[in-house]
C-alpha atoms as one frame of an Amber mdcrd trajectory, in Angstrom:
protein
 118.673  28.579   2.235 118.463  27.695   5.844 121.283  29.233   8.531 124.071
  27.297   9.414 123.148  26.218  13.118 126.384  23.759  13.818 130.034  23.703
  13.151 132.062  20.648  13.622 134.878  21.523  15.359 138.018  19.105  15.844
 141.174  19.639  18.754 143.890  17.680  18.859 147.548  16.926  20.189 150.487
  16.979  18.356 153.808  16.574  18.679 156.355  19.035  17.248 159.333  16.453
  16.249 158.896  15.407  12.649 159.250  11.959  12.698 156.311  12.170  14.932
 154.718  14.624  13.743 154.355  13.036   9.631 152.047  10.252  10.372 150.197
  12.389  13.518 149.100  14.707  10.850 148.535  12.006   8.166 145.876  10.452
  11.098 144.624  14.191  11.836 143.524  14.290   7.680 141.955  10.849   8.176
 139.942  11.766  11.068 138.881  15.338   9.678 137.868  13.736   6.108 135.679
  11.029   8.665 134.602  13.215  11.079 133.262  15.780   8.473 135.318  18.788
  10.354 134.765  22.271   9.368 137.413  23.994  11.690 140.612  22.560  12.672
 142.556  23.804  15.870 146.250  23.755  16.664 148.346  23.974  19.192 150.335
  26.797  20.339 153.482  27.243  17.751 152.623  23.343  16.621 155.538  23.205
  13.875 158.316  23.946  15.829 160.493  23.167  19.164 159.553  24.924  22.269
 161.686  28.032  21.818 160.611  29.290  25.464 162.912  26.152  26.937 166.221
  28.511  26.783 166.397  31.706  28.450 168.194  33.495  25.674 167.046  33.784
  22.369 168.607  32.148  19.662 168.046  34.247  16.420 169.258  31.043  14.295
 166.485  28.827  15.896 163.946  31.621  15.589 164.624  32.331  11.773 164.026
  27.808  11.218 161.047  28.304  13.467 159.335  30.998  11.360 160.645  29.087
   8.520 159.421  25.401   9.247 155.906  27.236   9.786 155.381  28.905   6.492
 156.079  25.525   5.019 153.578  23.887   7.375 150.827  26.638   6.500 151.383
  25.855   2.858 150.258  22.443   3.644 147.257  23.395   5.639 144.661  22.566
   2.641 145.437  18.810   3.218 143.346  19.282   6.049 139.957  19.351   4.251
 138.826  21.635   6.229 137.305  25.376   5.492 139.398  26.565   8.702 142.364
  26.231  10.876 143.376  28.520  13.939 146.325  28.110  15.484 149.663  30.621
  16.048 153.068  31.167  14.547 156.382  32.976  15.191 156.491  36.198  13.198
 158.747  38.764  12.924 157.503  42.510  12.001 159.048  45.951  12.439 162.051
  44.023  13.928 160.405  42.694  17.024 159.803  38.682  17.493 155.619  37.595
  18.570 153.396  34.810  19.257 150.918  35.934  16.331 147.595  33.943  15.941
 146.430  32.733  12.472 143.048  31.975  10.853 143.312  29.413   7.927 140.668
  29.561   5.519 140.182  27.683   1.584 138.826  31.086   0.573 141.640  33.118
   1.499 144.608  31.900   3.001 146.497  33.123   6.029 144.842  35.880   7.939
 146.539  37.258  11.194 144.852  37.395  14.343 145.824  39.061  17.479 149.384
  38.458  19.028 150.036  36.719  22.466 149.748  39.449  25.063 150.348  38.130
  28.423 154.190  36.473  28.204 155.339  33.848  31.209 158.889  34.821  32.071
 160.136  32.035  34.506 162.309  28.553  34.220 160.232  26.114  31.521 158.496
  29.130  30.426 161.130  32.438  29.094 158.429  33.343  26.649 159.142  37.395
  27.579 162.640  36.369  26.711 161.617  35.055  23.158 158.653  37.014  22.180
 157.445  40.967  22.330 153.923  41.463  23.374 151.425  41.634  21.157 148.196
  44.305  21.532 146.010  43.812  24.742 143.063  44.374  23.099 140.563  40.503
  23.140 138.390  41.021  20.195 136.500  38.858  18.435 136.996  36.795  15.474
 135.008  35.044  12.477 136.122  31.580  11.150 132.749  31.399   8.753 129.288
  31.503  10.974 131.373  30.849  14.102 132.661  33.668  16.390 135.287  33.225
  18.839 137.853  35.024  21.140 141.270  33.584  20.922 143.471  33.217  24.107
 146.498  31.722  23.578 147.367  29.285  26.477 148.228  31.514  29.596 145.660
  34.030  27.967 142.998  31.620  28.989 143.616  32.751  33.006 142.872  35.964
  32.113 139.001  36.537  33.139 138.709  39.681  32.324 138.161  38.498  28.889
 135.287  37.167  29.260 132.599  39.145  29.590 132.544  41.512  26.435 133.154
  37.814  24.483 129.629  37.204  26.220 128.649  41.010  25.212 129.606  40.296
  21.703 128.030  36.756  20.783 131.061  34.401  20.527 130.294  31.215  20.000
 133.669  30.187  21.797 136.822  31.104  23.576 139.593  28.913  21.836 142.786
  28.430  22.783 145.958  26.956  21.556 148.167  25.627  24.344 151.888  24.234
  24.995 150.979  23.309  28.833 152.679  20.608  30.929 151.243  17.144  31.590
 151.645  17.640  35.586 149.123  20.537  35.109 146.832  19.219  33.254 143.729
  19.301  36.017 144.344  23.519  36.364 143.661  23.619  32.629 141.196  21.796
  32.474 139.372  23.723  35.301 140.439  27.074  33.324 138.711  25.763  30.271
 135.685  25.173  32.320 135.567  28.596  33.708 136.180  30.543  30.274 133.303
  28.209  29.311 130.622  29.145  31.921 131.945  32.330  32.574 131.571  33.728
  28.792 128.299  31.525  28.303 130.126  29.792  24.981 132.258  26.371  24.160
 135.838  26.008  24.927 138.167  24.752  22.284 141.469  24.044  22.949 145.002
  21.852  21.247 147.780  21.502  22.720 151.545  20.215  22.072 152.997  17.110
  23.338 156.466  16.214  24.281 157.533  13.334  25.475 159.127  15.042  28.540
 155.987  16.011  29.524 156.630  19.573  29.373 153.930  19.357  27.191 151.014
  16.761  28.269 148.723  16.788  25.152 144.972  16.699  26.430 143.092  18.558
  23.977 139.497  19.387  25.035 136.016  20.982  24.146 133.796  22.149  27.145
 130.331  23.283  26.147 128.609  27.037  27.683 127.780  24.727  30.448 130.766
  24.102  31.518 130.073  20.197  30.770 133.593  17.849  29.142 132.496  17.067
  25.861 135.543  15.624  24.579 139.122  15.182  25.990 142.315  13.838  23.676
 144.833  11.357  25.058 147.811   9.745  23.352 145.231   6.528  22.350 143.029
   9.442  20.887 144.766  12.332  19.933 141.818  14.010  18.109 138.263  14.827
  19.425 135.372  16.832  17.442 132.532  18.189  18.781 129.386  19.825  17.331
 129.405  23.452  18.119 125.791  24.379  18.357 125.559  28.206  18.123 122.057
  29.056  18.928 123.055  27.207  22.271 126.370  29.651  22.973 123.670  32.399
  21.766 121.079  31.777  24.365 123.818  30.605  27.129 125.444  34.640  26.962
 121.941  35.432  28.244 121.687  33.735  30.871 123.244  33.661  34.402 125.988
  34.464  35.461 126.819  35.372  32.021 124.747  38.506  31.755 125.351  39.734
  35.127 129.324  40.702  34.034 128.098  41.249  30.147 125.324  44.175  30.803
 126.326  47.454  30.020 126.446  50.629  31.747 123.730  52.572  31.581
């Protein structure tokens, strides 16, 4: 039986209102079932208002957030797909987080790390909202495909990068609720988390119609090359991610400059 060599991987944007959100996903099936996708990603907290709007928490909103999720992640085998990765508002030991998710047919919902670095400014109160989660950046497995997940301001921070390169991922993929009027700084982010760790960089994000969230999902390969960017006319892109590529990329410069180890 030969090794799996290529995943398919689709990002997308999404809104969050369900009116618009219903036939959005109803396309999203369409296009996996076409586009023969293996691994889905969403954006950041994709079933839900942006909670990090208000400054104070609102325990009543949280509780329909966390709700209006598990119903969504019941649904997640219309997708087709053998993954998903995406996050979710969970509660545990009485504190509120940003907790990534990994989606498979085999096995359900399996928890990934929790948001770490928290904005804490007008637009953004996401300190306010959520505790942070571990600091720890390890790696992850969604079938032959290993990744780092960064969730949306998590993809600034560069000192993540090189032990992804150390450790093999295949990509660094990130789930976003960014603005449209910075679209060009993530974009340039995404190509840096690309070259830097030597893999492909995956990322969905939300989409308001306020533009507090501009959509743009995207997939940059280890070379830091655009290989696909979503736009309202196209709100899903998917790729081929070719893992001996990301392999031999974490090996090369300037990847294994900051992923040697001490001696």
């Amino acid at each position: 039986m030969s090794a799996v060599t290529r995943v398919r991987v689709t990002v997308c944007e999404l809104p969050h209102e369900p009116a618009a959100l219903e036939p959005r996903w109803a396309a999203l099936r369409r296009h996996a079932a076409r586009e023969r996708s293996e691994l889905v990603i969403l954006p950041e907290v994709p079933f839900a208002g942006p909670l990090w709007l208000t400054e104070e928490p609102d325990l009543r909103v949280w509780a329909e957030a966390e709700a209006t999720h598990e119903r969504w992640l019941a649904r997640l085998p219309e997708l087709g797909v053998a993954h998903v990765i995406g996050t979710r508002p969970v509660t545990a030991d009485g504190r509120r987080f940003n907790e990534g998710f990994l989606w498979s047919a085999a096995s359900g919902v399996a928890p990934l790390r929790r948001k770490h670095h928290l904005p804490d400014e007008p637009e953004g109160w996401e300190a306010r909202w959520f505790a942070r989660g571990e600091r720890a950046f390890p790696t992850f497995a969604a079938g032959p495909l290993a990744f780092g997940l960064n969730v949306c301001t998590e993809l600034w921070a560069l000192d993540t990068y090189a032990a992804y390169a150390a450790a093999g991922a295949h990509a660094v993929v990130a789930p976003r609720a960014s603005s449209r009027a910075n679209t060009g700084k993530w974009l340039a982010i995404g190509t840096v988390a690309a070259v830097a760790t030597g893999a492909y960089c995956l990322s969905s994000n939300r989409v308001h119609a306020d533009g507090s969230c501009g959509g743009v999902g995207f997939a940059i390969d280890p070379d830091g090359a655009l290989l696909a960017r979503t736009s309202a006319r196209r709100p899903f892109a998917t790729v081929d991610v070719d893992l001996a590529r990301a392999r031999a990329a974490a090996r090369t410069y300037p990847r294994y400059v900051f992923a040697a180890r001490d001696a």
